[in-house]
Backbone as CSV, one residue per row, in Angstrom:
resi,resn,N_x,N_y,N_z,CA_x,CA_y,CA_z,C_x,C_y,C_z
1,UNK,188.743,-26.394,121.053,188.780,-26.085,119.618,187.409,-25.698,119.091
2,UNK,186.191,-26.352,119.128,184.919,-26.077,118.848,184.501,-25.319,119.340
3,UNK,185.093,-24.458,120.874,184.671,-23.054,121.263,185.335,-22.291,120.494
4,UNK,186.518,-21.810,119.678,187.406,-21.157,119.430,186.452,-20.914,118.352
5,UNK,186.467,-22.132,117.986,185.846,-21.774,115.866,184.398,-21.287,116.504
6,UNK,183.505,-21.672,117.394,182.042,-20.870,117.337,182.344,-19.868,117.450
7,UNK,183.335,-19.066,118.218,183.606,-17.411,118.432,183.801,-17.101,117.212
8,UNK,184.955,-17.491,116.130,185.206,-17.266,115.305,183.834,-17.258,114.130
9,UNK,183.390,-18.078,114.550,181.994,-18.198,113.115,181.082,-16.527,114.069
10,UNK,181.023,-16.530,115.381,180.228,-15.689,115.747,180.739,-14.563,115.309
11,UNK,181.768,-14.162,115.444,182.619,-12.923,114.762,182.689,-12.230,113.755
12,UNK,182.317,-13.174,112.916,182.157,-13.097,111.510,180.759,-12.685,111.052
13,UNK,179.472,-13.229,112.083,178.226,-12.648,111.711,177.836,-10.934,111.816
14,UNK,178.851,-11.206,113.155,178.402,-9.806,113.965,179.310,-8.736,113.082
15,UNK,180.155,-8.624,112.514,181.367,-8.258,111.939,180.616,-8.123,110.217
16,UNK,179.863,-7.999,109.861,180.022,-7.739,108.275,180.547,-6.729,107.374
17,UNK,180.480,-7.288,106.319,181.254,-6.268,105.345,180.539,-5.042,105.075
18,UNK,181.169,-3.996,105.412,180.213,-2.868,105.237,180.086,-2.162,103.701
19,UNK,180.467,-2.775,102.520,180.375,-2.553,101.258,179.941,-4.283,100.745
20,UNK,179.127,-4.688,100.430,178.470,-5.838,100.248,177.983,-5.528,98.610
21,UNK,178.797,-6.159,97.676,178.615,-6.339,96.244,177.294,-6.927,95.964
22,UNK,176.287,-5.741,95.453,174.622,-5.532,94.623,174.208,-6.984,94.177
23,UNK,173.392,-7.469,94.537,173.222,-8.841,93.309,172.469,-7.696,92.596
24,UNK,171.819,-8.977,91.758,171.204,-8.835,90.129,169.983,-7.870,90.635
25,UNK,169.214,-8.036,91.501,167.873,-7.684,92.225,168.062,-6.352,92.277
26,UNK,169.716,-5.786,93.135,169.843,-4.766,93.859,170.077,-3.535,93.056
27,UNK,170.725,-4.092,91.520,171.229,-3.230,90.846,169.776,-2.532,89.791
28,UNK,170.347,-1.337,89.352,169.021,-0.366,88.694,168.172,-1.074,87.671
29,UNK,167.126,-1.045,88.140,166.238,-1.867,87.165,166.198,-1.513,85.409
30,UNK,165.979,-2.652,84.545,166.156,-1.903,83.229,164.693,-1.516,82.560
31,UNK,164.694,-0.565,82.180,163.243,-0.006,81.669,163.678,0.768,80.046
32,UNK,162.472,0.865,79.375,162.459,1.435,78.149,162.263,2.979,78.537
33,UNK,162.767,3.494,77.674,162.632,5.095,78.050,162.293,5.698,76.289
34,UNK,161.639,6.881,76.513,160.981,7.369,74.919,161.495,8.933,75.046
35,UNK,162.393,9.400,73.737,162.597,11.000,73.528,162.292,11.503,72.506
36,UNK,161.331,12.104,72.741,160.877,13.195,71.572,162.180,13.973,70.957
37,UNK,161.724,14.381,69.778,163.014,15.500,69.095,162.250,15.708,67.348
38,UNK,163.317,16.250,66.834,163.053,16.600,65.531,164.519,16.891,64.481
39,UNK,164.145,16.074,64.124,165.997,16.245,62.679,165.945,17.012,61.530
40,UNK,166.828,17.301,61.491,166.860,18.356,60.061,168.453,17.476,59.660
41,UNK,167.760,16.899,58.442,169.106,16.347,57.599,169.641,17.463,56.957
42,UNK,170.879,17.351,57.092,171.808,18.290,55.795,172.350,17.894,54.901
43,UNK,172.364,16.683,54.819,173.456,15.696,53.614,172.717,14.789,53.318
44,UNK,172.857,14.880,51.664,172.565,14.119,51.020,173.134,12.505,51.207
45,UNK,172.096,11.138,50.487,172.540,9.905,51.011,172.577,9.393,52.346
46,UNK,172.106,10.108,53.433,171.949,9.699,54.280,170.620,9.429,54.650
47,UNK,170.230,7.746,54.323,168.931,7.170,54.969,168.810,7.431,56.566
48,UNK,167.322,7.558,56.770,166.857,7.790,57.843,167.012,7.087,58.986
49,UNK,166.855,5.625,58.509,167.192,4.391,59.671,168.186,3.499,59.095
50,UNK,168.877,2.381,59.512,169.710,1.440,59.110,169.307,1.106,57.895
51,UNK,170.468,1.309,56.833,169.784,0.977,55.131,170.413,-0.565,55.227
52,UNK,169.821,-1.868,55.571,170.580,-3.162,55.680,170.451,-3.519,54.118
53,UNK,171.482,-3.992,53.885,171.835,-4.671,52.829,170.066,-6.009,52.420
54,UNK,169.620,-5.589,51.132,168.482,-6.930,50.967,168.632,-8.021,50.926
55,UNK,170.010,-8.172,50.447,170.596,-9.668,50.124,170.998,-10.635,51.103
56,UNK,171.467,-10.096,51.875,172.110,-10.506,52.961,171.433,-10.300,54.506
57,UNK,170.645,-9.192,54.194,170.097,-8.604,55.255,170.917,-8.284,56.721
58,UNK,172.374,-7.959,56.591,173.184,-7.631,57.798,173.564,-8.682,58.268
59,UNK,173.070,-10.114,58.150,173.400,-11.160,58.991,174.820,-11.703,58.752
60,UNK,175.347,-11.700,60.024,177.210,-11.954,59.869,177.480,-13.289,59.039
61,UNK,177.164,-14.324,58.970,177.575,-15.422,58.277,176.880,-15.133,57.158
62,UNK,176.215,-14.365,56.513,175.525,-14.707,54.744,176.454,-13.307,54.260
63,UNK,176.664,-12.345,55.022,177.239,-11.046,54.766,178.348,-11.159,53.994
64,UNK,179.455,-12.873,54.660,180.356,-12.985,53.434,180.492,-12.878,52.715
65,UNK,181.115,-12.319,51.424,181.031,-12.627,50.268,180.104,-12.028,49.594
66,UNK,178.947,-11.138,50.657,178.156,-10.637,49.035,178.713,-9.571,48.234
67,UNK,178.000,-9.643,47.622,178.730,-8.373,46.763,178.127,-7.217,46.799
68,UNK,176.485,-7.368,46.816,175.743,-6.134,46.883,176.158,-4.827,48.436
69,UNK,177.041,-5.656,49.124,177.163,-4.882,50.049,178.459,-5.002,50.417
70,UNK,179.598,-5.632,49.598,181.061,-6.261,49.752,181.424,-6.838,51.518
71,UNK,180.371,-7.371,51.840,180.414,-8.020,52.745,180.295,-6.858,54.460
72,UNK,179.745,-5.895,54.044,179.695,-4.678,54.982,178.115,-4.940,56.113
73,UNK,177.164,-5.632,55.208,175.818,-5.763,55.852,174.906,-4.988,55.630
74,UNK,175.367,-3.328,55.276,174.610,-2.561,54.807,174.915,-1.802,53.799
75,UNK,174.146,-0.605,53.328,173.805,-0.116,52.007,174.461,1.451,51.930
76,UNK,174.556,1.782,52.949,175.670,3.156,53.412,176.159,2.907,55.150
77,UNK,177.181,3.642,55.372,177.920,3.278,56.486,177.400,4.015,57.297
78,UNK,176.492,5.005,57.503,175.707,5.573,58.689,174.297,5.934,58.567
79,UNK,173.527,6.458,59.349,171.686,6.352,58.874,171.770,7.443,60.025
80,UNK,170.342,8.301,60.306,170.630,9.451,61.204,170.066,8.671,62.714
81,UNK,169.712,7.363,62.392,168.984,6.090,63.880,171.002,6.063,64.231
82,UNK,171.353,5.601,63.194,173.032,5.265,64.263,173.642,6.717,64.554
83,UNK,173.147,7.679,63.609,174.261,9.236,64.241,173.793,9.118,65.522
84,UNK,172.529,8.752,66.368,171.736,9.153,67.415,172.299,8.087,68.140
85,UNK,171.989,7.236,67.856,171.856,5.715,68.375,173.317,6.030,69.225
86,UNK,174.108,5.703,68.252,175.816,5.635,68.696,176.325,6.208,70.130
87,UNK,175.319,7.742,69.934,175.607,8.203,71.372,175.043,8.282,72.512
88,UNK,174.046,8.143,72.107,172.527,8.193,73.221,172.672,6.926,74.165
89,UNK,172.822,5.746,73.210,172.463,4.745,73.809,173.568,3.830,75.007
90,UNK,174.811,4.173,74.969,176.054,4.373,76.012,175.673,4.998,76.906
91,UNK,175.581,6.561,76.707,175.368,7.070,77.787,173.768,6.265,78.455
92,UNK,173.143,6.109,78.390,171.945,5.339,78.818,171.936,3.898,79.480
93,UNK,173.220,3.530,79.472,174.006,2.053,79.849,172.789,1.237,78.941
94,UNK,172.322,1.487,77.788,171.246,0.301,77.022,172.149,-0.105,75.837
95,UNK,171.702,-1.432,75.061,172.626,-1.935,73.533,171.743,-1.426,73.144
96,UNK,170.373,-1.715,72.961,169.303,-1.313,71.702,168.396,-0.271,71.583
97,UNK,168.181,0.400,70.576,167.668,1.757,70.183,166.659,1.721,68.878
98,UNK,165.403,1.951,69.221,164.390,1.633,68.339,163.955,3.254,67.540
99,UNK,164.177,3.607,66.101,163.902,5.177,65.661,162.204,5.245,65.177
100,UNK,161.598,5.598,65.797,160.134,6.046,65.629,160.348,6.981,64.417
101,UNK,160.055,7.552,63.433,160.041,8.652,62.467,158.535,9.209,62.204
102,UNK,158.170,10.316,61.840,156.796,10.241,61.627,157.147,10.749,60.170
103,UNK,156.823,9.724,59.351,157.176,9.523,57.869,158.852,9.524,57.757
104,UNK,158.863,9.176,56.452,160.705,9.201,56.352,161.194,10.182,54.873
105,UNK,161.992,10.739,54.359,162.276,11.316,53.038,163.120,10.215,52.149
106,UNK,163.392,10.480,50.961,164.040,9.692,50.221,165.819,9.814,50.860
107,UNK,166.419,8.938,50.290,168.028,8.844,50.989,168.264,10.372,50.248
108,UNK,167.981,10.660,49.140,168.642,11.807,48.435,168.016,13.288,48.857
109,UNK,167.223,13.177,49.601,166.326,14.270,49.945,166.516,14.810,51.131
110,UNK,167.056,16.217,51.136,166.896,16.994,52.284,166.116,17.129,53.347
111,UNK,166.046,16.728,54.615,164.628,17.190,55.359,165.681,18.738,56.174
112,UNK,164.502,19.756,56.041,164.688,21.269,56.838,163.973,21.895,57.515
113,UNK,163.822,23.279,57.310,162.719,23.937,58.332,162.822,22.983,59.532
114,UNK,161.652,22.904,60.379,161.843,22.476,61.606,162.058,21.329,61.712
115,UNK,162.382,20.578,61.310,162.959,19.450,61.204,161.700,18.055,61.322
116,UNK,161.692,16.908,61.033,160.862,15.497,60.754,160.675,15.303,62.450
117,UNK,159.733,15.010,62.861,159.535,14.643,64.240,160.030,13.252,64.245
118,UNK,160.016,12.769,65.367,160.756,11.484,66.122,161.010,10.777,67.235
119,UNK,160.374,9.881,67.420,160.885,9.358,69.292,162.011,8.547,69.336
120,UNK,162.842,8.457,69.777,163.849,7.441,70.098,163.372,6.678,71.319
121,UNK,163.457,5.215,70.964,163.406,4.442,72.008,164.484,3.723,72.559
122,UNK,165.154,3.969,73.830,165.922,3.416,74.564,165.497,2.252,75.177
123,UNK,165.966,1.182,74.830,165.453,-0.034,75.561,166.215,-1.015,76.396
124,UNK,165.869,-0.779,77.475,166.399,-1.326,78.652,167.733,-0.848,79.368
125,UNK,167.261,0.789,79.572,167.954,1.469,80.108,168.498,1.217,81.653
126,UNK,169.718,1.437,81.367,170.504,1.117,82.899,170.599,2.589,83.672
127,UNK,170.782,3.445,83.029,171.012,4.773,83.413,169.794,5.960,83.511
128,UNK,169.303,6.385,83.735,168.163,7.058,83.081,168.560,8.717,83.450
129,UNK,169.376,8.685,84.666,170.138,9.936,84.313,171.381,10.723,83.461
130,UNK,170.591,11.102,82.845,171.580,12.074,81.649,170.953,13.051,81.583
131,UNK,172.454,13.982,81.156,171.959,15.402,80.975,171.852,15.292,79.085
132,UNK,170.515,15.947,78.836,170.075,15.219,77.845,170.434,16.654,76.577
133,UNK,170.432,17.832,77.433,171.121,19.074,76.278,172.758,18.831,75.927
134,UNK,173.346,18.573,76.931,174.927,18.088,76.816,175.027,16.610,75.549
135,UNK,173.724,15.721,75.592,173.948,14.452,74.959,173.415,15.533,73.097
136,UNK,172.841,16.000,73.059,172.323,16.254,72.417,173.412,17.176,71.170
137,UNK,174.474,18.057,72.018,175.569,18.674,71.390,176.029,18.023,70.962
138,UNK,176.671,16.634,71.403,177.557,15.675,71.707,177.019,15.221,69.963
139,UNK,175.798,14.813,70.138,175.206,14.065,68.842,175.377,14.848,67.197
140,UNK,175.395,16.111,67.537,175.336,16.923,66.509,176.793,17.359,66.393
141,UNK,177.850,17.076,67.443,179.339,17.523,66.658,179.660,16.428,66.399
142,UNK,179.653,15.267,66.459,180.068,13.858,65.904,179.356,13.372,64.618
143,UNK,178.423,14.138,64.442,177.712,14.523,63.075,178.006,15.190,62.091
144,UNK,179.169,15.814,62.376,179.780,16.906,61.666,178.969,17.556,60.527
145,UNK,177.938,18.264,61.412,176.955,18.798,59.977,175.815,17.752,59.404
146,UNK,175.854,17.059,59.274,175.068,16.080,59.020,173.769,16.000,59.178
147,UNK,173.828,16.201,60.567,172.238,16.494,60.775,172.257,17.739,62.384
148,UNK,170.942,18.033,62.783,170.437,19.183,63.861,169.702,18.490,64.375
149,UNK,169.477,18.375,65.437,168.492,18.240,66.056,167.562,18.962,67.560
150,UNK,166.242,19.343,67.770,165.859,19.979,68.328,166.277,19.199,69.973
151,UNK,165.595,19.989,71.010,165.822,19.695,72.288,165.016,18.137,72.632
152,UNK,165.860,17.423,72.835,164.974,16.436,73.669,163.732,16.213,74.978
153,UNK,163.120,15.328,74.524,162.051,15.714,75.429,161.359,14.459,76.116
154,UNK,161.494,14.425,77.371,160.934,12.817,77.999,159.423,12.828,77.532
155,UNK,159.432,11.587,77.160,157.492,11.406,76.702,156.913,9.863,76.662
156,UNK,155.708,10.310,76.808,155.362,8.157,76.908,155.064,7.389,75.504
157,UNK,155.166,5.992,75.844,155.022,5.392,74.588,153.946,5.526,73.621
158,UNK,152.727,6.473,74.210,152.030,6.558,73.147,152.367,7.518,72.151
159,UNK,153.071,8.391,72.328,153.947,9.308,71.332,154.134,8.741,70.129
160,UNK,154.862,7.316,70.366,155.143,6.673,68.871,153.767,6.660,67.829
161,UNK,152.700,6.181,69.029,151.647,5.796,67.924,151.067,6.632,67.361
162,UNK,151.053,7.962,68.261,150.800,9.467,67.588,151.417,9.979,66.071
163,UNK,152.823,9.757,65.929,153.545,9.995,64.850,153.417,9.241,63.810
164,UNK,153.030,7.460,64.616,153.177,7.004,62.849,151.394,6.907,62.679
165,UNK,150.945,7.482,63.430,149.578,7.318,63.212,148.867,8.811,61.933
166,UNK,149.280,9.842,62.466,148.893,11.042,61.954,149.345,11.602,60.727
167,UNK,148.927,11.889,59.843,149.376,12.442,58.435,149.264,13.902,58.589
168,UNK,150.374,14.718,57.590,150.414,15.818,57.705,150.959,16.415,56.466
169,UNK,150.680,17.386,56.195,151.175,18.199,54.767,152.207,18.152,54.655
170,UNK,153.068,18.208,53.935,154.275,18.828,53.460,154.494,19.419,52.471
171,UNK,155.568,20.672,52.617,156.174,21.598,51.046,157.577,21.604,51.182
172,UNK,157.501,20.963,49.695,158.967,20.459,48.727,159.490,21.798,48.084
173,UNK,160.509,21.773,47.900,161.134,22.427,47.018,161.917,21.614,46.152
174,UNK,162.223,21.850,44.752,162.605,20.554,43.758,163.510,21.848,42.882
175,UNK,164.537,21.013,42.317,165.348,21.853,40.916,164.863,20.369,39.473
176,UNK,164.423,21.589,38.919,163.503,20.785,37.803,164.693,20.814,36.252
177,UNK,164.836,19.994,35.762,165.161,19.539,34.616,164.287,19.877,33.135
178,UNK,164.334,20.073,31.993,163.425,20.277,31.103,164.113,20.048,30.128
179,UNK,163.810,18.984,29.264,164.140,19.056,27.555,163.708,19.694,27.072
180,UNK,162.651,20.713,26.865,162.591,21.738,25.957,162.168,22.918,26.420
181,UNK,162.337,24.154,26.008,161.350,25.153,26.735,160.156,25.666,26.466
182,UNK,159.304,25.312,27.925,158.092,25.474,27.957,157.353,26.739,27.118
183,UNK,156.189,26.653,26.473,155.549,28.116,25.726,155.269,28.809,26.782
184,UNK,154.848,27.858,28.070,154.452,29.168,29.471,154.308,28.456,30.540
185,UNK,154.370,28.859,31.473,154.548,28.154,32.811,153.242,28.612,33.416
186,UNK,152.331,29.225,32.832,151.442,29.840,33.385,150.445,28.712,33.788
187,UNK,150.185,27.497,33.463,149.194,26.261,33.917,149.444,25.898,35.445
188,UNK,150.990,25.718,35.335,152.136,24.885,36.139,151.801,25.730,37.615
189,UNK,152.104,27.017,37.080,151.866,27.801,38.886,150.400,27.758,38.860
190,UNK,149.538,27.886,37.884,148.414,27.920,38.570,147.316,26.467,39.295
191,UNK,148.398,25.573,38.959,147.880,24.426,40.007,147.357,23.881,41.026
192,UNK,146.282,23.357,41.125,145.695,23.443,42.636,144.731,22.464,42.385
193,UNK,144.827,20.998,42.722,143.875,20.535,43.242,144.318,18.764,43.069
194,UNK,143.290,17.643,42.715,143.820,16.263,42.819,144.376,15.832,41.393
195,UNK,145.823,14.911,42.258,146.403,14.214,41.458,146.293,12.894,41.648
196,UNK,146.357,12.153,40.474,145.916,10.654,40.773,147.339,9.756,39.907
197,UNK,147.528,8.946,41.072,149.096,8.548,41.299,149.285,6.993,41.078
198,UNK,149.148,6.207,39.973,149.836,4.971,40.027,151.035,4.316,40.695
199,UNK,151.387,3.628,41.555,152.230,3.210,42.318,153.389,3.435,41.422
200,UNK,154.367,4.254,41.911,155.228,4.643,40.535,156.301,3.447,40.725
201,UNK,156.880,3.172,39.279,157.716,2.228,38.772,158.863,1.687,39.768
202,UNK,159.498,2.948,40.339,160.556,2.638,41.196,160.600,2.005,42.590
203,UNK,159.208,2.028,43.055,158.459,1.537,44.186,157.393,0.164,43.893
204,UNK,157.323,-0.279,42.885,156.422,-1.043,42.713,156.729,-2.873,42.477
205,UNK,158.446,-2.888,43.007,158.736,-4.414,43.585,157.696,-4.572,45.134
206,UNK,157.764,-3.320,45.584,157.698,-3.577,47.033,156.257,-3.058,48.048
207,UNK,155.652,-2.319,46.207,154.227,-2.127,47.384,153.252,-2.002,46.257
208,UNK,151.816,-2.514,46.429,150.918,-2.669,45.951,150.658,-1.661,44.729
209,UNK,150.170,-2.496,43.704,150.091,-1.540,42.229,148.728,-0.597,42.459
210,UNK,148.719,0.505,42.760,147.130,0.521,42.924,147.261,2.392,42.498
211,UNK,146.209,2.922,42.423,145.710,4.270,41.829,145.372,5.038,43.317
212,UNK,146.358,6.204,43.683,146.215,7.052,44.697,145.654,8.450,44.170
213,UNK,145.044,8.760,44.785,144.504,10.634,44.867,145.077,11.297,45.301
214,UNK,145.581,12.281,45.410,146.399,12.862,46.405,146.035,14.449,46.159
215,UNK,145.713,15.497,47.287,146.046,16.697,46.713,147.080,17.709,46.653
216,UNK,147.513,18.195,45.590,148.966,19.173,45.454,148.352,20.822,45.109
217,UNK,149.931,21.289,45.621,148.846,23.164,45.166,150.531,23.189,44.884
218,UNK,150.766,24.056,43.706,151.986,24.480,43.594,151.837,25.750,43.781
219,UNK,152.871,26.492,44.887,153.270,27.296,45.516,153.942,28.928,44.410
220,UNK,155.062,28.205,43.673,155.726,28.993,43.157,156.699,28.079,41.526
221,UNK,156.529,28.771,40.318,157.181,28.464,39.453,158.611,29.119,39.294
222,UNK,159.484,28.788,39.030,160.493,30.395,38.574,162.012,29.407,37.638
223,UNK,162.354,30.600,36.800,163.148,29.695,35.871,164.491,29.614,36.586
224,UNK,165.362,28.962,37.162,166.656,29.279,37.861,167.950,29.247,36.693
225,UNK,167.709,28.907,35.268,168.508,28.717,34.441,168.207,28.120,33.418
226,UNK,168.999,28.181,32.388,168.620,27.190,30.944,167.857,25.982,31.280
227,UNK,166.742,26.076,30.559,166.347,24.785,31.031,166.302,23.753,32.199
228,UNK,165.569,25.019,33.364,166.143,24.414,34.600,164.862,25.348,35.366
229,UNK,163.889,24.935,36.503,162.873,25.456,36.727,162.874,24.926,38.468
230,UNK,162.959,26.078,39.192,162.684,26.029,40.975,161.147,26.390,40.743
231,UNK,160.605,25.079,41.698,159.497,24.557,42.321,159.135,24.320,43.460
232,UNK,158.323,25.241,43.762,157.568,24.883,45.753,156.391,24.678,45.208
233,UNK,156.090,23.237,46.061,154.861,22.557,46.321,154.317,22.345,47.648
234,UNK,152.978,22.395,47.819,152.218,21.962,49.051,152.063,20.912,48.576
235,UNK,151.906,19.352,49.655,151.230,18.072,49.082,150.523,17.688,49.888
236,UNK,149.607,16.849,49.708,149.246,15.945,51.002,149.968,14.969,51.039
237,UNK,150.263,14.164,52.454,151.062,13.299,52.530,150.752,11.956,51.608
238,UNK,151.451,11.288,51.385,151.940,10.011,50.582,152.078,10.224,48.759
239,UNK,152.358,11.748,48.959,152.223,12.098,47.391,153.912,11.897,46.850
240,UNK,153.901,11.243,45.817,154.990,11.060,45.266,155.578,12.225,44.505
241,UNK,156.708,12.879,44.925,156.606,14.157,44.207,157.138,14.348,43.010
242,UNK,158.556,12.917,42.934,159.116,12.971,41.485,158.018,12.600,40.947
243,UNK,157.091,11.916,41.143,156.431,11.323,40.033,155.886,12.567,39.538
244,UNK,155.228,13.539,40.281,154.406,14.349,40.037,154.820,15.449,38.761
245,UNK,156.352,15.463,38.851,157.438,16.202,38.072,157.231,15.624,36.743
246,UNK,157.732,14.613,37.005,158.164,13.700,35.499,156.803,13.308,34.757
247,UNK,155.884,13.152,35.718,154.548,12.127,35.169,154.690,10.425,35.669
248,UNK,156.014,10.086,35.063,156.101,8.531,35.577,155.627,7.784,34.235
249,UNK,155.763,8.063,32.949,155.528,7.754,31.420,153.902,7.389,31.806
250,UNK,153.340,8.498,32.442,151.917,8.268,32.356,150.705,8.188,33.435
251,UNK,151.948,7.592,34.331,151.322,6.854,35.472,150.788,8.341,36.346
252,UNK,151.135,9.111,36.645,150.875,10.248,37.392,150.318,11.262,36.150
253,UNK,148.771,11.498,36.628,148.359,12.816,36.115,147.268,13.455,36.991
254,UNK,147.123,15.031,36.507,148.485,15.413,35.558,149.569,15.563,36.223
255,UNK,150.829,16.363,35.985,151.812,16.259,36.190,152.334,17.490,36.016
256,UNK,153.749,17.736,36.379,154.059,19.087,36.032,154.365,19.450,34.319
257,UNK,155.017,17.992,34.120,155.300,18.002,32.620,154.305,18.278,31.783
258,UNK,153.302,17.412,32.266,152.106,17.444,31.518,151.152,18.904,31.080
259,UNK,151.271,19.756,32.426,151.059,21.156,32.477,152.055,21.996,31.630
260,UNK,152.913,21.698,31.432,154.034,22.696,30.988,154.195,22.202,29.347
261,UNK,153.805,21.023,28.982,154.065,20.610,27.751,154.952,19.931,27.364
262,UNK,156.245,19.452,28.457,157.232,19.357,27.651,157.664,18.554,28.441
263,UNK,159.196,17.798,28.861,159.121,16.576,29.823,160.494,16.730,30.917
264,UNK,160.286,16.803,32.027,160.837,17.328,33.091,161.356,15.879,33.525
265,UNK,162.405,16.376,34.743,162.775,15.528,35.371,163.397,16.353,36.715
266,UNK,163.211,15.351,37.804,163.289,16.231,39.106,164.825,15.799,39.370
267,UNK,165.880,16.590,39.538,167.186,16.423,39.731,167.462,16.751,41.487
268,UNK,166.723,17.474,42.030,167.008,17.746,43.446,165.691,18.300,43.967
269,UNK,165.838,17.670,45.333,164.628,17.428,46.208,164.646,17.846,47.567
270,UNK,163.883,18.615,48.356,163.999,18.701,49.797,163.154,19.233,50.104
271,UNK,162.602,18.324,51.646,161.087,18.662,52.109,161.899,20.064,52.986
272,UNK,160.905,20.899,52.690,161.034,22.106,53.435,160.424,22.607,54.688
273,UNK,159.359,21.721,54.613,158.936,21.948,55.798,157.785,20.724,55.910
274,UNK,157.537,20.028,57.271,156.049,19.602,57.692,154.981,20.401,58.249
275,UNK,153.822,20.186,58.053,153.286,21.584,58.489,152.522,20.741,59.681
276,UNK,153.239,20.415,60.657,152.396,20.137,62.075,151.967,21.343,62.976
277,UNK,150.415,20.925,63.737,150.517,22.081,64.251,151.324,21.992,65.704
278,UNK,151.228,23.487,65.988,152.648,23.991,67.116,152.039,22.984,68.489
279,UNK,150.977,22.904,68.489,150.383,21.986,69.799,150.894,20.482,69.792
280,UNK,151.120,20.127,68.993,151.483,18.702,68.819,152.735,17.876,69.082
281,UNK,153.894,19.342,69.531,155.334,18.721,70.072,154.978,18.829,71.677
282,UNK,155.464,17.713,71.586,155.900,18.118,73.226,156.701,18.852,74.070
283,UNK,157.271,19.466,73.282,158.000,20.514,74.055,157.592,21.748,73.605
284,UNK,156.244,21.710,72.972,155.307,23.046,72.446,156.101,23.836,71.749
285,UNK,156.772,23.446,70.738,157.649,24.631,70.084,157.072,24.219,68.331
């Protein structure tokens, strides 16, 4: 009997399974992975990254019952981090997805022209092969319009610090409001130089009260209708542009109102372009 079973145990060594189930070790290691790109929003209300509810802050047990968010967690039901997120990050076998932005626009504000630069971070990718033009269609028809985005592009983590590190111009285009009509617009286009910016009202739960400089050149005045005035501006970055419209009852001068005489209000907004230079994408475009 104890010869039978040693053959048998020997049999079994010599004999292995020729498909032998991966441990933990064997299977693809998980790593962070970084993709360059660039978005062009088309729709209005759509925040840039997850708008979480303040009250509640997304968390499943306080989320009950609030009201500011009827128990949803957040503040709109998609952001252009989840249009991306949603699909990228499956195909990538990863749960979590970190949106780098280099600056962000208001929820109501168009971004166009070549679209806001951006890294997506994939973290703790299982997959790292994907075809990344196919993921990329994929992202923009489940978007239905929503947003564009340029070609993806593999790049290293210092990319992020590049984007939120670097400031860069931007030109707005705005549809301007007016209670009365101006004697001349002739101040307004001829604009060019520093504006000095009190932390405007609508921003000032959440960030320091303090007096900014900023420089603006307005581009182009033109009347589009009764009491109604299309505006292209150059700014430097962190310039508040409604404020710049309205004034801000003071806080911003001068202002466009202030130039024109009379008291404006900015009804529609969209950055038209960033003016990065062409060397600075990684995919040189």
């Amino acid at each position: 009997m104890r010869c039978a079973r040693g053959i048998a145990s020997l049999r079994r060594v010599e004999h292995p399974s020729s498909d032998p189930k991966p441990t933990r070790r064997e299977r693809s290691p998980r790593r962070n992975l970084y993709f360059e790109s660039r978005y062009r929003k088309l729709r209005r209300g759509l925040p840039q990254t997850i708008f979480w509810c303040p009250t509640c802050k997304g968390d499943r047990r306080r989320r009950e019952g609030c009201e500011p968010c009827q128990g949803f967690g957040k503040l709109t039901k998609e952001s252009v981090q989840e249009l991306i997120g949603r699909r990228m990050l499956p195909a990538f076998g990863a749960r979590t997805g970190r949106f780098h932005g280099a600056g962000r626009e208001d929820i109501d504000v168009l971004m166009l022209g070549k679209g806001r630069p951006f890294v997506f971070e994939v973290v703790g990718a299982r997959n790292p092969n994907v075809d990344l033009e196919a993921l990329r269609k994929e992202i923009e028809q489940r978007a239905e319009g929503a947003i564009e985005l340029a070609p993806f592009v593999p790049v290293r983590k210092d990319r992020v610090a590049y984007w939120k590190q670097t400031n860069f111009e931007k030109v707005y285009r705005a549809e301007v409001a007016l209670l009365a009509e101006p004697a001349s617009l002739d101040a307004a286009v001829a604009f060019e130089g520093k504006v000095t910016q009190r932390t405007p009202q609508r921003v000032a739960h959440r960030r320091a009260d303090l007096d900014r400089e900023r420089e603006v050149k307005v581009l182009s005045v033109e009347r589009i209708g009764d009491l109604r005035l299309g505006l292209r501006m150059q700014c430097q970055h962190g310039t508040y542009v409604k404020e710049f419209v309205s004034g801000d009852e003071g806080r911003t001068t001068p202002s466009l109102a202030s130039l024109l005489g009379v008291e404006a209000r900015c009804d529609l907004l969209d950055v038209e372009e960033i003016l990065t230079p062409l060397s600075t994408f990684a995919d040189g475009v």
